[in-house]
C-alpha positions in Angstrom: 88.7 -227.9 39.6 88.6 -225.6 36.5 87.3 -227.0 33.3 89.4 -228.8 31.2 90.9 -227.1 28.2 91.6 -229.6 25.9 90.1 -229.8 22.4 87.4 -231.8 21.7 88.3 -234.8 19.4 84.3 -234.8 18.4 83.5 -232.1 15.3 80.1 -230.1 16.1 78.5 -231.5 13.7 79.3 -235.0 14.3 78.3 -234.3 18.0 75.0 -232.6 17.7 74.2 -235.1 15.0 75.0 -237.8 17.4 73.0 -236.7 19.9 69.9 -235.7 18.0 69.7 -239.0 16.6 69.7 -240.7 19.2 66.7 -239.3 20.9 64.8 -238.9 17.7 64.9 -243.0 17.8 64.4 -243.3 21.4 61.7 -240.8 21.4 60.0 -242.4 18.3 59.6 -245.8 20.1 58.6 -244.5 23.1 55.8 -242.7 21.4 54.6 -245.4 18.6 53.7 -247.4 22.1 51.7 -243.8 23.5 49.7 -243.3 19.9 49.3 -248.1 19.9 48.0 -247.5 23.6 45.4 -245.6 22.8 44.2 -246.2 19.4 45.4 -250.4 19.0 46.5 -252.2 22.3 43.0 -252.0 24.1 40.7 -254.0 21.5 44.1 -256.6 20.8 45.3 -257.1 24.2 42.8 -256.2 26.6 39.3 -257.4 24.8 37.4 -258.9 27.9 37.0 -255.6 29.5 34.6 -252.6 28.2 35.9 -249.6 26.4 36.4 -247.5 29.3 38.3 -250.2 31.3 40.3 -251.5 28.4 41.3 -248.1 27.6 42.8 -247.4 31.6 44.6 -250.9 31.3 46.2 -250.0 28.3 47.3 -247.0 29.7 48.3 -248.4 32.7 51.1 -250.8 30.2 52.0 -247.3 28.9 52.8 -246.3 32.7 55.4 -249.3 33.3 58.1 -247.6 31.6 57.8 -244.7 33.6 58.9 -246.7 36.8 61.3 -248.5 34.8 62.9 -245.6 33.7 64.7 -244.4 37.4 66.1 -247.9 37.0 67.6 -247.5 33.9 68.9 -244.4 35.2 70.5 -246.3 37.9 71.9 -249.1 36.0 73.0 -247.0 32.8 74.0 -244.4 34.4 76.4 -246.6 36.9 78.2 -247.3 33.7 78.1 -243.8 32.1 79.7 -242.6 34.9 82.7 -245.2 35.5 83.3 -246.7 31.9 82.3 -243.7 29.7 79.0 -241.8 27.4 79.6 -243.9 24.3 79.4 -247.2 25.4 76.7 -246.7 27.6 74.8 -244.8 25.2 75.0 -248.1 22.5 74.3 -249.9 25.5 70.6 -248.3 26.2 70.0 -247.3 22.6 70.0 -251.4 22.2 67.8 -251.9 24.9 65.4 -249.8 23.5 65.3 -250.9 20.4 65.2 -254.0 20.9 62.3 -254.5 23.4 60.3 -252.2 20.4 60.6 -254.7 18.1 59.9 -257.3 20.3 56.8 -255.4 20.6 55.8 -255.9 16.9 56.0 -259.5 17.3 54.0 -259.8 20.2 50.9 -263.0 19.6 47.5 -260.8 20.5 44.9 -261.5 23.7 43.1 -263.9 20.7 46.4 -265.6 20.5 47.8 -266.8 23.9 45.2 -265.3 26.1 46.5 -263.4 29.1 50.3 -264.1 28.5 49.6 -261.3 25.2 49.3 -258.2 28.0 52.4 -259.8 30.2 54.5 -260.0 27.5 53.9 -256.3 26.3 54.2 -254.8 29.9 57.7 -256.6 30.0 58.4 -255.1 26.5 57.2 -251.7 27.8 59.6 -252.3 30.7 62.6 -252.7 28.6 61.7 -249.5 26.6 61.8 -247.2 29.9 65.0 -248.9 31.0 66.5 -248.1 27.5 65.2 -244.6 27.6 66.3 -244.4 31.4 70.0 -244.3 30.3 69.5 -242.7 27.2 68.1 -239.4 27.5 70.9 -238.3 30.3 73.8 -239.5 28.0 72.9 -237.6 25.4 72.6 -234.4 27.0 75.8 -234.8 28.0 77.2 -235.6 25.1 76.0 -232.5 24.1 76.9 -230.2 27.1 79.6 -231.5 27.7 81.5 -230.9 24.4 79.8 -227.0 24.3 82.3 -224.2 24.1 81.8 -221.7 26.9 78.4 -219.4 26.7 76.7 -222.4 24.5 75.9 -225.4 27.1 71.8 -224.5 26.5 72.5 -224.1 22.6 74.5 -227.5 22.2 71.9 -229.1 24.9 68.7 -228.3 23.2 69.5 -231.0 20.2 68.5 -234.0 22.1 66.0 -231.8 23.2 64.8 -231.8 19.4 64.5 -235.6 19.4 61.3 -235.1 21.3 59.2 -233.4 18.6 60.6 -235.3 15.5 60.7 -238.9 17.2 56.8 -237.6 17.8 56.3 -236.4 14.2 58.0 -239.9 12.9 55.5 -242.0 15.0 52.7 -239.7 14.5 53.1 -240.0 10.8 53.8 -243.4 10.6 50.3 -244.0 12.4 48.3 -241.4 10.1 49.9 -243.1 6.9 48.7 -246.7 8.0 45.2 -245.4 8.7 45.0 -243.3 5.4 46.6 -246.5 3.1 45.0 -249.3 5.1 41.3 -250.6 6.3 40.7 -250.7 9.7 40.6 -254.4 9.5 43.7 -254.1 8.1 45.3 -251.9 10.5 44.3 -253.6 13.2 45.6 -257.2 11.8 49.1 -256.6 11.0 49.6 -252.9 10.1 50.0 -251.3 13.5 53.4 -253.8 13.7 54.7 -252.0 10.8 55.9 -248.7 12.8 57.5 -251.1 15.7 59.5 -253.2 12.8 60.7 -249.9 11.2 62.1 -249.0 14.5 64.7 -252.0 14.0 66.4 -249.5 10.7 66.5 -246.4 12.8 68.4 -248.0 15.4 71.1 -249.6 12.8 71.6 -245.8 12.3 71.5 -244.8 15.4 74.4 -247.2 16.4 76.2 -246.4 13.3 76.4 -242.6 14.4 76.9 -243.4 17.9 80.0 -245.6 17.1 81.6 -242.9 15.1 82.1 -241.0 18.2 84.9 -240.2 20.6 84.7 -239.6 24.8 84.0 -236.4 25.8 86.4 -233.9 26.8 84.8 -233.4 30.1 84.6 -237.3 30.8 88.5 -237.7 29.5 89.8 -234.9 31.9 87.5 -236.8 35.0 89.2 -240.6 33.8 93.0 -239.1 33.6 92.8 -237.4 37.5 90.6 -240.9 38.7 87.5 -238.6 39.7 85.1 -241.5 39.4 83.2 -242.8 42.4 82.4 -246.4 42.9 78.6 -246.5 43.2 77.8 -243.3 41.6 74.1 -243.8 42.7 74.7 -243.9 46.2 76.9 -240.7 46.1 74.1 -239.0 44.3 71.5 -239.8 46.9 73.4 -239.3 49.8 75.9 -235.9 48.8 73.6 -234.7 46.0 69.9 -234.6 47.7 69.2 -231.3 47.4 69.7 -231.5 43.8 68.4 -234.7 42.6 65.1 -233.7 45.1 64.9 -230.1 43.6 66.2 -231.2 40.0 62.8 -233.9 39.7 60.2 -231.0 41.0 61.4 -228.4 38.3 60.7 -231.4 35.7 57.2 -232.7 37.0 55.5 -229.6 35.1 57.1 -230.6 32.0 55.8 -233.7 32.0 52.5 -233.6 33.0 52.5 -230.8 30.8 53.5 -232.6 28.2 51.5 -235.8 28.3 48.3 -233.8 28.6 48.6 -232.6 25.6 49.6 -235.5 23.6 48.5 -239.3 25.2 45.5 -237.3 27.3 44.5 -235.2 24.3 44.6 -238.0 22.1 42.0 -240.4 24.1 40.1 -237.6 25.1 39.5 -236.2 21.4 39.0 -239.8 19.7 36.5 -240.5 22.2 34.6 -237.6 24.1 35.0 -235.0 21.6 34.2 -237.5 18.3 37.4 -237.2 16.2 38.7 -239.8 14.1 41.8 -241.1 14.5 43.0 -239.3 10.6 42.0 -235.8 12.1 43.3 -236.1 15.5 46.5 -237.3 14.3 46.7 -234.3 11.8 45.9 -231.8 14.2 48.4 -233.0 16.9 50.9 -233.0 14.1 50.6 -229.5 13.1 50.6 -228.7 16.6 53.9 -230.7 17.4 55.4 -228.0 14.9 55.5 -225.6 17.9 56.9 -227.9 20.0 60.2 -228.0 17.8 59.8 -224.3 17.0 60.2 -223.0 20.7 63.2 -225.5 22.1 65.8 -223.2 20.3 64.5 -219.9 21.0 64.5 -221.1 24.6 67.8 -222.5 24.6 69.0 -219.1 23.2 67.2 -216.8 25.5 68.4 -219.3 28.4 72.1 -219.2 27.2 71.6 -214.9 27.7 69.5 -214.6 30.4 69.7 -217.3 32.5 68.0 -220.8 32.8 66.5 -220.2 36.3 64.7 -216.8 34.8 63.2 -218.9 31.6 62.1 -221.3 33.5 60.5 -219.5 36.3 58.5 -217.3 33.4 57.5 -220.4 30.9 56.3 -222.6 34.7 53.9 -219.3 35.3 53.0 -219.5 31.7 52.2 -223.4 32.0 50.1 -222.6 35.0 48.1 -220.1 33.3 47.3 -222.3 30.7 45.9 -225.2 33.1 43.4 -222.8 34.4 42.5 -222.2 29.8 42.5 -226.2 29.9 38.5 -226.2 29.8 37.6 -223.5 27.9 39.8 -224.1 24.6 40.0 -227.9 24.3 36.3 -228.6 26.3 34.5 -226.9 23.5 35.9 -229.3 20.8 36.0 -227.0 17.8 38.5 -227.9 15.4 39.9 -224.2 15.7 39.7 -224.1 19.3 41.7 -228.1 19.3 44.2 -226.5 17.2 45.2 -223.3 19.7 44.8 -225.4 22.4 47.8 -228.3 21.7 49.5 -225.2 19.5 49.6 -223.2 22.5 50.6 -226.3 24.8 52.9 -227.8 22.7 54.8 -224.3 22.7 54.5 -224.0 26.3 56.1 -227.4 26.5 59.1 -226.2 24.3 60.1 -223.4 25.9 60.3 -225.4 29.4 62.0 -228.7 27.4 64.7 -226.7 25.7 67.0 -225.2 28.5 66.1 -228.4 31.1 68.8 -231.0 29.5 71.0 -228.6 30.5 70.1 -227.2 33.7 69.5 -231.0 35.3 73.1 -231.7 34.1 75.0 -228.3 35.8 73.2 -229.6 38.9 75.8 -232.4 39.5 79.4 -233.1 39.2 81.5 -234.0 36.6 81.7 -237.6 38.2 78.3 -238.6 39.3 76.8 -236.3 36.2 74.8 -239.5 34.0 73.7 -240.6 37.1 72.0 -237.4 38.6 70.9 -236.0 35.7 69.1 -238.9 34.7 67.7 -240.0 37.7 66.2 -236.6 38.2 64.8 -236.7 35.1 62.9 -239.8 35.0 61.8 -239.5 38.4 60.0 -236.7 37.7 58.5 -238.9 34.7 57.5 -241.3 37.3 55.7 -238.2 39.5 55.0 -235.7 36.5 54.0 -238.5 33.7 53.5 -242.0 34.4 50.3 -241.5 35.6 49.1 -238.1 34.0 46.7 -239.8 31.2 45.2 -242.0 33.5 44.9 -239.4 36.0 43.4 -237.1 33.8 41.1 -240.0 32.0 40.1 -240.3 35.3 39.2 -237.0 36.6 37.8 -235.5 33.1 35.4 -238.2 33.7 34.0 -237.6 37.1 34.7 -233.6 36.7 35.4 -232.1 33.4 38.2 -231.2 31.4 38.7 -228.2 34.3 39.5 -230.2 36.7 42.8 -231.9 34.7 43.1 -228.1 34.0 43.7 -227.3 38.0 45.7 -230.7 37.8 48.6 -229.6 35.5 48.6 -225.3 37.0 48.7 -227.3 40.2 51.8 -229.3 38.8 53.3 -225.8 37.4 53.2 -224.6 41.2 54.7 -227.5 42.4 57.7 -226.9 39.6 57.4 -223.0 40.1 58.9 -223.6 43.6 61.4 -225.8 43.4 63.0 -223.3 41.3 62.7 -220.8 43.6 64.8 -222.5 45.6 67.2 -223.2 43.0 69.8 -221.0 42.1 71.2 -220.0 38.4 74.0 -222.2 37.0 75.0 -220.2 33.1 78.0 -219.3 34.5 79.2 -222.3 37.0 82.4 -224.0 36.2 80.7 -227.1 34.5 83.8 -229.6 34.4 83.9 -229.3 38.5 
C-alpha cells in the first residue's frame, strides 16, 4: 500500500520538539537511578552487606527495569498501535515519571528495614515499563511525520534525548556534590534530582498534548489496518524481524552501558576518582555522544543504514579489544579518550537505529515491534552489562569486559548481515 500523501497537521518544529523532549525526560530519570545506583543506593538501601556486595545489589535494582521494559513494550505498545502515538505516549511519559518521584520519597534501609530495597525495585519497575512504551512512540512520531529521503534525520531527535537526559542527570549529581557535604548529600540531597523530575514531566505533557496523530497512523485508522493483539502478530508474522531487529541493538547497549554505569563504578572505586572528577570527565565525554547522532543520521539517510551500521559495529569491536589498554591505565588523559572515543562510537550506532528498528515492521504492528525489539535487546545487551562486567573486571581485568563488548559487536555485526537495507522501502506499508 503506497504511503499516504496527506499533509501532516504537526509543524516540524512542533514534532521534533515533541519528540526530543520527551526522551530527554525519560532518559534523565532513567539515568539519575544509573549515577544513585552507584554512588547513593548501596550505603542507603543495602547497608548490611560489604562494599562489593552492596555495590552488585544495587546494580542488580538498576537491572529490573530492563526486564520490565519488553513489558511495557507490550502493554504500551498494544495501545500505540490500536488507539494512537499521542495518547499512549502521555500514557508512558506518566508512568515514568511518576514511579521517579516516588523514588525520591522512598524511607531508607535505616527507616523500614528491608521493605526500603522492595519498594525501590518496584519503583525501578515502573521506570522500565514507562520507558518500554516511550522510546518506540517517539521514534515514530518522528519517522513517521519525515518527508521522503529524511526518516534517519527526523529519527535521530529522540535519539538526542539520550545524551542531554545524561548531561541533565549527570549535572544535577556533580552540582549536589560541589554545593553540598557528603553528609548532606547523602541525607536528603540525592532526592533533589528525582523531585525535579516531577517539573520536566509537566513539560513534557504540555508538549506532548499540543500534538496531533500522525499522518502515517491516520491513513492506517481510516482503511481499519489495525490488528487486535498487535503483539501476537509481531511474534508470530514478524519473527525474523523482531529476532534480527534485538541482535543489531545488543552492541549498542552493552556498548553503551560500559561506558557510562561500568565506567562509573569502576573509576570511583578501582581507579581512585572521586565522584566530582568522574562525573566531569564522563560529562565532557557525553559531548561526543550528541556530537555523532546527527552526522550518522545524515550519512545513513545517503548511504544507507545497513552500511553505517555494519562499519560503526566493526568499529565498536575494535574498540573492545582498546578496552584495557586506554581505561586500565587510569590516567586522566587516557579516561578522557577512552569514554570520548566510546561515547562517539555509541552515537554513530544510536543515531540511524530509531529508525531502522521502525522500517522493520508495518505500519500496523509498528509501536509494537519496534519497541519490543528494542528493549529486548536492553534486556540481552544492558540489563546485566555492569554487573557482568563488575564481575568479570574482577576475577580477570578490564580486558576481559573488553572481549565481552567486541564479542557483543560480532554478535550485532551478524545480524545485520542478514539484514537487508530499508532507506528506500515504502514506509507507510
Amino acid at each position: 500500500m503506497p504511503r499516504p500523501t496527506a499533509a501532516p497537521a504537526n509543524s516540524t518544529g512542533r514534532i521534533l520538539f515533541a519528540s526530543l523532549a520527551g526522551t530527554t525526560i525519560e532518559f534523565f530519570d532513567f539515568y539519575i537511578y544509573a549515577t544513585a545506583a552507584v554512588l547513593v543506593f548501596p550505603p542507603l538501601f543495602f547497608p548490611g552487606a560489604d562494599p562489593a556486595a552492596g555495590m552488585l545489589q544495587s546494580l542488580a535494582t538498576f537491572a529490573i527495569a530492563f526486564f520490565a521494559r519488553p513489558l511495557g513494550s507490550a502493554l504500551f505498545g498494544h495501545f500505540g498501535d490500536r488507539l494512537g502515538r499521542k495518547v499512549t505516549l502521555v500514557a508512558a511519559l506518566l508512568t515514568m515519571g511518576v514511579s521517579t518521584v516516588a523514588i525520591g520519597v522512598l524511607p531508607t534501609y535505616a527507616q523500614i528495614g528491608v521493605l526500603a530495597p522492595l519498594l525501590l525495585a518496584l519503583c525501578r519497575f515502573g521506570q522500565g515499563l514507562g520507558l518500554g512504551g516511550e522510546w518506540g512512540g517517539a521514534v515514530l512520531l518522528a519517522t513517521e511525520n519525515a518527508p521522503p529521503g529524511k526518516r534517519a534525520w527526523f529519527g535521530m531527535f529522540p535519539q538526542l534525548g539520550a545524551p542531554l537526559g545524561f548531561l541533565l542527570s549527570g549535572g544535577c549529581f556533580l552540582i549536589l556534590t560541589e554545593v553540598l557535604s557528603d553528609a548532606q548529600f547523602f541525607a536528603w540531597g540525592w532526592r533533589i534530582p528525582f523531585l525535579l523530575s516531577a517539573l520536566l514531566v509537566l513539560v513534557g505533557l504540555y508538549v506532548r498534548l499540543k500534538i496531533e496523530e500522525t499522518p502515517v497512523f491516520r491513513h492506517a485508522l481510516d482503511t481499519q489496518e489495525q490488528v487486535k493483539v498487535p503483539m501476537a502478530r509481531v511474534i508470530t508474522h514478524h519473527t525474523k524481524a523482531l529476532i534480527l531487529g534485538t541482535v543489531v541493538a545488543i552492541a549498542t547497549f552493552v556498548l553503551f552501558y560500559l561506558t557510562t554505569v561500568f565506567a562509573l563504578t569502576w573509576g570511583t572505586t578501582a581507579l581512585g576518582y572521586s565522584r566530582e572528577t568522574f562525573l566531569v570527565i564522563q560529562l565532557l565525554a557525553i559531548l561526543c555522544f550528541a556530537a555523532t547522532i546527527p552526522f550518522a543520521a545524515l550519512f545513513a539517510d545517503r548511504h544507507g543504514r545497513r552500511r553505517t551500521l555494519i562499519w560503526v559495529t566493526v568499529a565498536i569491536a575494535v574498540f573492545g579489544l582498546l578496552f584495557e589498554p586506554l581505561f586500565g591505565g587510569g590516567s586522566l588523559p587516557g579516561v578522557l579518550l577512552f569514554l570520548a572515543l566510546g561515547l562517539g562510537l555509541m552515537g554513530m550506532t544510536y543515531g540511524p537505529l530509531g529508525t531502522v528498528l521502525s522500517e522493520y515492521f508495518p505500519t500496523r504492528v509498528r509501536y509494537t515491534g519496534v519497541s519490543l525489539a528494542f528493549n529486548l535487546a536492553g534486556i540481552f545487551g544492558a540489563s546485566l552489562a555492569p554487573y557482568i562486567a563488575t564481575a568479570l573486571a574482577t576475577r580477570f581485568g578490564l580486558q576481559a569486559v573488553g572481549y565481552y563488548l567486541a564479542g557483543a559487536a560480532l554478535l550485532t555485526l551478524m545480524a545485520l548481515l542478514a539484514t537487508r537495507e530499508t532507506r528506500d522501502q515504502d514506509y507507510g506499508r
